[in-house]
C-alpha positions as CSV (number, residue, x, y, z in Angstrom):
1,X,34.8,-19.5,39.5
2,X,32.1,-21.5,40.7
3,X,33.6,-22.1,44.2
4,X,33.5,-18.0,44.2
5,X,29.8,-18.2,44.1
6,X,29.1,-21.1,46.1
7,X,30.5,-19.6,49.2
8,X,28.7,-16.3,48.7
9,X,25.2,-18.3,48.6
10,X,26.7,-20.6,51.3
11,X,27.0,-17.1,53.2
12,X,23.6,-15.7,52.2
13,X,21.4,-18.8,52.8
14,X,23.4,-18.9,56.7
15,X,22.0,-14.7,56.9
16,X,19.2,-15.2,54.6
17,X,16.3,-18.2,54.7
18,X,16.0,-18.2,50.7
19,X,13.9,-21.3,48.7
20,X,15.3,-23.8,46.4
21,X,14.6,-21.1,43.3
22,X,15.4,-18.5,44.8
23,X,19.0,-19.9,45.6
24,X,19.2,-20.8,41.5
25,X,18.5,-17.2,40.9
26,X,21.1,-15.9,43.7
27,X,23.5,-18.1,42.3
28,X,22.9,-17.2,38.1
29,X,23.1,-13.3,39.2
30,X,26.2,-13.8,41.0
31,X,28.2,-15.8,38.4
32,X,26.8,-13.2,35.8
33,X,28.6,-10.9,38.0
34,X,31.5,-12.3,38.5
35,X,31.8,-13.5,34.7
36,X,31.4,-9.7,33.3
37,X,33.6,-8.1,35.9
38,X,36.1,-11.0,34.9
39,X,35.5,-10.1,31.1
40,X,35.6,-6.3,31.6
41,X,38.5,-6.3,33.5
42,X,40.5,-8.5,31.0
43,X,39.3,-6.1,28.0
44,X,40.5,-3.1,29.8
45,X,43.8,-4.7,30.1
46,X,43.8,-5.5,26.3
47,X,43.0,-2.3,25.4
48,X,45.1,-0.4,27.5
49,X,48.1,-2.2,26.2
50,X,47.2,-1.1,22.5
51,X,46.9,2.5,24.1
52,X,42.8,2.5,23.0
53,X,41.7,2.5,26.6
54,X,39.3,6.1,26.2
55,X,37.6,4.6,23.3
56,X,37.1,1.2,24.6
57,X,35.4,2.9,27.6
58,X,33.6,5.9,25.7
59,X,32.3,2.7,23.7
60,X,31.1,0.4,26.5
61,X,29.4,4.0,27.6
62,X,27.4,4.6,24.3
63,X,26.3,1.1,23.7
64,X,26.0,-1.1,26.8
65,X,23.1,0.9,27.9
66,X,21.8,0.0,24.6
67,X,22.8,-3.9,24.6
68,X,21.4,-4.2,27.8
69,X,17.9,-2.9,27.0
70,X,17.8,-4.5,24.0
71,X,19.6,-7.6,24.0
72,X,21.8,-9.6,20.9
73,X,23.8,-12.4,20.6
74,X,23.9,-14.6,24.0
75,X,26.3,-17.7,24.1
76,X,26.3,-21.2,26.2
77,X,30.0,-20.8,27.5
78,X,32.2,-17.7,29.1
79,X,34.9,-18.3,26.3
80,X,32.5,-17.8,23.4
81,X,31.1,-14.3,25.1
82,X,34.5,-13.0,26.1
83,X,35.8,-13.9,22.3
84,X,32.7,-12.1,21.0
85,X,32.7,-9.1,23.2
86,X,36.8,-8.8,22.3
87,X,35.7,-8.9,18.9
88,X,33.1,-6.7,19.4
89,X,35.5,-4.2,20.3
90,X,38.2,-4.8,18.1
91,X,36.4,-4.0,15.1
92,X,34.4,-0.9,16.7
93,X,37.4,0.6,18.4
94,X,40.3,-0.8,16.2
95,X,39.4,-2.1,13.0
96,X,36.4,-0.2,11.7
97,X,37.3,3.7,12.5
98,X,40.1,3.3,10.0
99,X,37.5,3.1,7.2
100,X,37.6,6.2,5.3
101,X,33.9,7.7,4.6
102,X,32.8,10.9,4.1
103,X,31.5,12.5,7.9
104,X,28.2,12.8,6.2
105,X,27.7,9.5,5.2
106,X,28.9,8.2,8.9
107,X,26.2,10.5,9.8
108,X,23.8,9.0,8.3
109,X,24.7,4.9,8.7
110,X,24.8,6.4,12.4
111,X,20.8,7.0,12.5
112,X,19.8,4.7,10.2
113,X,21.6,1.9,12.4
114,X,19.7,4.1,16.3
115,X,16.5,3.4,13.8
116,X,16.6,-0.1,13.2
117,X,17.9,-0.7,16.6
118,X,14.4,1.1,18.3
119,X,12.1,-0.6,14.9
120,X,13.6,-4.4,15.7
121,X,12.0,-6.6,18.7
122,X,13.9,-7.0,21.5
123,X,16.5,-10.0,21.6
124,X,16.8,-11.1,25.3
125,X,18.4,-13.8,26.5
126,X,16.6,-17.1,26.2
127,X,17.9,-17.6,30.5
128,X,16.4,-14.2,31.3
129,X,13.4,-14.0,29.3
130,X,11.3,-11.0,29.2
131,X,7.8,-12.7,29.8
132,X,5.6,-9.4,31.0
133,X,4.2,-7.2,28.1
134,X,5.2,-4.3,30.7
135,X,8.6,-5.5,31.2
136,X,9.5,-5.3,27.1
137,X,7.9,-1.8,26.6
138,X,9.8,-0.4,29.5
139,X,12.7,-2.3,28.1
140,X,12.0,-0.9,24.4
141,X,11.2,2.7,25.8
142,X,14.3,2.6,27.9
143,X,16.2,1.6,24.8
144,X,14.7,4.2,22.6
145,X,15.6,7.1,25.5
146,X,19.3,5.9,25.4
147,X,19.3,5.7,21.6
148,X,17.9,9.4,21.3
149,X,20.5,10.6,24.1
150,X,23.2,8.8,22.1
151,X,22.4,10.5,19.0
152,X,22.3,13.9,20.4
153,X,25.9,13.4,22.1
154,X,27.7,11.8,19.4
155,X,26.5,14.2,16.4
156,X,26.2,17.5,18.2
157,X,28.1,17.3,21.4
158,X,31.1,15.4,20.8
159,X,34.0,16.3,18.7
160,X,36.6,13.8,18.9
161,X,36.2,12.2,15.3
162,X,37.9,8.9,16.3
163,X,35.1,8.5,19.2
164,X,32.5,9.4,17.1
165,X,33.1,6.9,14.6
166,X,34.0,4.0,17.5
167,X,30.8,4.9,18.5
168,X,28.8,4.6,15.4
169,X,30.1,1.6,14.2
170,X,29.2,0.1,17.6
171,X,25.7,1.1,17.0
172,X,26.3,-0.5,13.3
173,X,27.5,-3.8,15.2
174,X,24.4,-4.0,17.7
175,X,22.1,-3.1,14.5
176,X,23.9,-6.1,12.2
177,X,23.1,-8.5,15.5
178,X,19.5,-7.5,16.2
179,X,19.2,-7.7,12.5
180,X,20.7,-11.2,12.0
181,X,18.9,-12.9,14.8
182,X,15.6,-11.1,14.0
183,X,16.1,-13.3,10.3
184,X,17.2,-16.3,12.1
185,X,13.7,-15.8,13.7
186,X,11.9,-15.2,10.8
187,X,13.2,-17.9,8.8
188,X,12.8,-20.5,11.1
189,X,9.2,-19.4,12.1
190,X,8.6,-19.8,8.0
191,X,10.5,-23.0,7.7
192,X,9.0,-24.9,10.9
């Protein structure tokens, strides 16, 4: 993989007179790339062998926006981050749907999840910190306009029962994540 990325810099640097940090950044952005296309491409493949491939991307579509602006779990390695995306989706797509609850009650675990998922701080990664004040409210707005547009298209628009509840228990996943590390923090802010 890394060969991959060291002749695309090799390539850009012979175009392109870029400085030592700016070479580390090019680099980190293009093995993220490659990494997540690797990932996503594998998933797909998974999940179109168990015949879930519409929910698995009607998920990715209702909560990456949302992952994205407001961050989670980050691991050190590619294995640990492809295991936890898998299982990610597993239990939102596979695992989870098949619990039996009243729609009501979905309903409302559904908006009491998109609330605590705009009400907890942001949880970026500790190798892309957010370091402007501007940067995290445009992040937190951004996150708070996909949560609201989420919520209007899973509960009024959409009316594929298996895809709403994929999608809410993704949103109950992110929630449990921002949740857990927002402890983690707390804790260790009172313990320290």
């Amino acid at each position: 993989m890394n060969s991959i990325v060291d002749r695309f810099v090799e390539k850009v640097t012979e175009i392109m007179v870029l400085d030592d940090v700016d070479i580390i950044k090019l680099r980190y952005a293009i093995s993220i790339i490659v990494n997540e296309v690797a990932k996503f491409l594998i998933i797909v493949i998974l999940f179109s062998m168990l015949g879930k491939l519409i929910p698995l991307l009607f998920t990715m579509m209702i909560i990456l926006p949302v992952r994205i602006t407001t961050g989670g779990l980050h691991f050190n390695s590619n294995i640990s981050c492809f295991a936890a995306s898998l299982i990610f989706f597993l239990l939102s797509i596979v695992l989870l749907p098949q619990i039996a609850m009243e729609r009501i009650n979905y309903h409302m675990l559904f908006l009491i999840c998109a609330a605590l998922i705009g009400i907890l701080p942001l949880e970026p990664s500790i190798k892309r910190p957010i370091i402007s004040k501007n940067k995290y409210l445009f992040n937190k707005y951004l996150s708070f306009a996909f949560i609201i547009i989420s919520i209007l298209f899973i509960l009024f628009i959409l009316n594929d029962q298996y895809l709403v509840r994929c999608g809410i228990w993704a949103f109950v996943l992110q929630a449990i994540q921002l949740l857990l590390l927002n402890i983690i923090k707390f804790t260790r802010r009172f313990i320290s």
